[in-house]
DRENPA-3360 file (N, C-alpha, C; in nm, 2 decimals, always signed):
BEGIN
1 = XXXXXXXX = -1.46/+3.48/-4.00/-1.41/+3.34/-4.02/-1.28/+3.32/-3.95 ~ -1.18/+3.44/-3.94/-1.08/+3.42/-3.91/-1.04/+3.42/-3.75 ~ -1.14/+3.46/-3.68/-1.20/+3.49/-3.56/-1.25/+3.32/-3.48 ~ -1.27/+3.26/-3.60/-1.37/+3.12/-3.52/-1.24/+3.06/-3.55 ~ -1.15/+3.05/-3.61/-1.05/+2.92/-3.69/-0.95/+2.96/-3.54 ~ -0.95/+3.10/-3.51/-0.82/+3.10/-3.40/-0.88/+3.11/-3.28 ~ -1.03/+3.06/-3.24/-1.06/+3.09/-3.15/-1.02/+2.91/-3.07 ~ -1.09/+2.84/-3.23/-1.07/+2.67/-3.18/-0.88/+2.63/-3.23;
9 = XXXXXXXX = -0.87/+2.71/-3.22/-0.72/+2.66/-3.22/-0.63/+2.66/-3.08 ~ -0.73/+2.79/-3.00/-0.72/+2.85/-2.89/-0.73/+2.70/-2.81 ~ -0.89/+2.72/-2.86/-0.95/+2.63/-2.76/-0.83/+2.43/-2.77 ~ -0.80/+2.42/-2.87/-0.75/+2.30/-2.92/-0.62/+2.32/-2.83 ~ -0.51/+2.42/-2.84/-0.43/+2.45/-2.76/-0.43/+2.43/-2.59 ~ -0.54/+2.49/-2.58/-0.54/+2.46/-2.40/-0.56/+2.35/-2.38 ~ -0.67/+2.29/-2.42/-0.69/+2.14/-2.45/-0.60/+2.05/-2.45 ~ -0.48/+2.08/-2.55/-0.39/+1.97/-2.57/-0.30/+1.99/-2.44;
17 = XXXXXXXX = -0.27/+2.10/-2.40/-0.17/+2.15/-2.26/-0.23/+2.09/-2.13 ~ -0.37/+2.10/-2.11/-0.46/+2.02/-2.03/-0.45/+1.89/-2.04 ~ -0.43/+1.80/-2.15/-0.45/+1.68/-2.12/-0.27/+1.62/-2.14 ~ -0.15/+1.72/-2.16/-0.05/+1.65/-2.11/-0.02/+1.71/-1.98 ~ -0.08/+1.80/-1.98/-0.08/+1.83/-1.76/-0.12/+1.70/-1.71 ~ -0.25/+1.68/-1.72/-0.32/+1.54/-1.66/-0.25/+1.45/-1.64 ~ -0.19/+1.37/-1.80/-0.08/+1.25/-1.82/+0.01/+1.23/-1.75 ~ +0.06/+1.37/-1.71/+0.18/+1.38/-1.65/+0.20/+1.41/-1.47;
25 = XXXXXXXX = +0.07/+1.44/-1.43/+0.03/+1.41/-1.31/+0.01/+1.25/-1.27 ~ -0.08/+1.19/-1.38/-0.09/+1.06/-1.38/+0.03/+1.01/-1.37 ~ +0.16/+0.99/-1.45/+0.22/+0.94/-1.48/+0.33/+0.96/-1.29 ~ +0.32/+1.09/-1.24/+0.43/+1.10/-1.16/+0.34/+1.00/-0.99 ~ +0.15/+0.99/-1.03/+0.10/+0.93/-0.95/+0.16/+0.80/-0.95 ~ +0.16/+0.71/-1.02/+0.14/+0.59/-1.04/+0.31/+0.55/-0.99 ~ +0.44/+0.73/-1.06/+0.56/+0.63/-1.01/+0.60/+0.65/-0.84 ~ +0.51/+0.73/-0.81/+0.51/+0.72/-0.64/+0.45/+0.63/-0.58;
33 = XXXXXXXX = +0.29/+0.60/-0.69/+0.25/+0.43/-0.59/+0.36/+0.32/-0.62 ~ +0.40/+0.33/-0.71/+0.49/+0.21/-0.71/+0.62/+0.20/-0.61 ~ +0.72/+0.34/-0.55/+0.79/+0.36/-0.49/+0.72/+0.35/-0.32 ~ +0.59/+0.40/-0.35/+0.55/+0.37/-0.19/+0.53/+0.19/-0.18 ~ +0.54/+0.13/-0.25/+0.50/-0.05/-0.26/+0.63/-0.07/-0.19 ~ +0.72/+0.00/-0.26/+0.85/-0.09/-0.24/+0.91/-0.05/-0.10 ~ +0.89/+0.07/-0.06/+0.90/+0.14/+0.09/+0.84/+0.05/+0.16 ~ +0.71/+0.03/+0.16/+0.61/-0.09/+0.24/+0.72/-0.24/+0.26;
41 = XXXXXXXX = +0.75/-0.29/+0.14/+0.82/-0.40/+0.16/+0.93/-0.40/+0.26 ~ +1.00/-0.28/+0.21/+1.12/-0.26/+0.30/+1.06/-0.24/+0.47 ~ +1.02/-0.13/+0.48/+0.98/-0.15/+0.62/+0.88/-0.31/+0.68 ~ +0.87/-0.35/+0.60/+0.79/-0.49/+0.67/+0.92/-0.57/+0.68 ~ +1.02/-0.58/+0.61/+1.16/-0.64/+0.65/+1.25/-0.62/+0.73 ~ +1.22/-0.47/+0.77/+1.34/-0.38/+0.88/+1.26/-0.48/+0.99 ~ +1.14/-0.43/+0.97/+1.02/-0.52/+1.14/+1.04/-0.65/+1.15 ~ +1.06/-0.72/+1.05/+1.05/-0.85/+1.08/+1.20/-0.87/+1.13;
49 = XXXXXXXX = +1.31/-0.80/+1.10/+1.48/-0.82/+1.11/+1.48/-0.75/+1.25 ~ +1.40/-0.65/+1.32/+1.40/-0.60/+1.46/+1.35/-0.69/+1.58 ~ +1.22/-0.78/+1.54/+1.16/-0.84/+1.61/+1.28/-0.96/+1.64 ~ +1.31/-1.01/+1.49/+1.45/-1.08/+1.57/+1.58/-1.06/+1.63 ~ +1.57/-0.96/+1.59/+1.63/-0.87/+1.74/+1.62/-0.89/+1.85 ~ +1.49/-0.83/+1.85/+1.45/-0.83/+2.01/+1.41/-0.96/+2.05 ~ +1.43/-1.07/+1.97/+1.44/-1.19/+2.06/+1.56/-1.22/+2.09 ~ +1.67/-1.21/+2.05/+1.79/-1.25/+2.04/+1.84/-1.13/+2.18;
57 = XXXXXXXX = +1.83/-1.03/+2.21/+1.83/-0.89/+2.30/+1.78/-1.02/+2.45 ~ +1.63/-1.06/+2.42/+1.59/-1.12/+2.53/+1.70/-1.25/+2.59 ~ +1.68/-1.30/+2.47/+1.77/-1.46/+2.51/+1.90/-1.40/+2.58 ~ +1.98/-1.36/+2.54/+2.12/-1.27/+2.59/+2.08/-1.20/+2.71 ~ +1.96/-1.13/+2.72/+1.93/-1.09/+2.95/+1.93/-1.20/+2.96 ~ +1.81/-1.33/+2.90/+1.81/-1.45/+3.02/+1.95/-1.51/+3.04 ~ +1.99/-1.51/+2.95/+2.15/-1.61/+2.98/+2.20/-1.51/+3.10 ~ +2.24/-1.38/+3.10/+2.28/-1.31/+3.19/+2.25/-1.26/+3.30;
65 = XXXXXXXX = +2.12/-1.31/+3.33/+2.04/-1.29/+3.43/+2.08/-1.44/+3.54 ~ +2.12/-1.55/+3.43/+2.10/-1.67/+3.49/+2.25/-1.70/+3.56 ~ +2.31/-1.63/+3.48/+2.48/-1.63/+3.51/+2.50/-1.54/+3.63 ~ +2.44/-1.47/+3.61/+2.49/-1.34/+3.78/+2.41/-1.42/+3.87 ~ +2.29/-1.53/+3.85/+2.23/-1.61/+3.97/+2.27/-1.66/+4.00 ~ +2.39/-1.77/+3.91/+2.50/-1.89/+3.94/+2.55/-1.78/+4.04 ~ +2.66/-1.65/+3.98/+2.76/-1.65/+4.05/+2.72/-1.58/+4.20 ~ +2.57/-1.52/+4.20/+2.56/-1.51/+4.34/+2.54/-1.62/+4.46;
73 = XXXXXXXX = +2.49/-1.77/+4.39/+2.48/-1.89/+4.47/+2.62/-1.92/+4.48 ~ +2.72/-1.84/+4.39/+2.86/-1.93/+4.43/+2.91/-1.82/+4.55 ~ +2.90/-1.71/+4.54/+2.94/-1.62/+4.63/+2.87/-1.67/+4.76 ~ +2.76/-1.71/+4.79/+2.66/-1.73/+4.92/+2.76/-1.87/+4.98 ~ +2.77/-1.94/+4.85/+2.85/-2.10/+4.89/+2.97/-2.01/+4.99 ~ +3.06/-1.96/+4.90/+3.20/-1.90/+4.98/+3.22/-1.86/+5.05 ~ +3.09/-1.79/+5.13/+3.08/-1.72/+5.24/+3.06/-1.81/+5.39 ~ +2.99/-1.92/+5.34/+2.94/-2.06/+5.48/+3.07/-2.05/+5.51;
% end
């Protein structure tokens, strides 16, 4: 009798260690999907704060591009 009472106590033991392993895998799952959400956000903000970037990068060559054209049409003028 005393053989069956500590066998399911056994068994009740691993059981209970089993199912706060689980909970607690669960629990570290869920606070990583939530920390990967917030990473996603962030990186879709860096991209969208780069792209304007790189339009503002562009606008600044064309101004500079258009400025060394003046000053080579003024240099060509100086030279007649």
């Amino acid at each position: 009798m005393m053989k069956v009472v500590w066998t399911f106590l056994g068994i009740a033991v691993v059981l209970v260690g089993w199912g706060m392993t689980w909970a607690n895998q669960n629990a570290r799952i869920c606070e990583n999907q939530g920390r990967i959400a917030g990473l996603a956000k962030r990186v879709e903000t860096v991209a969208g704060q780069t792209t304007e970037s790189e339009k503002a990068i562009v606008r600044l060559e064309t101004k500079i591009e258009y400025i060394i054209k003046g000053v080579d049409e003024i240099k060509a003028e100086v030279r007649k």
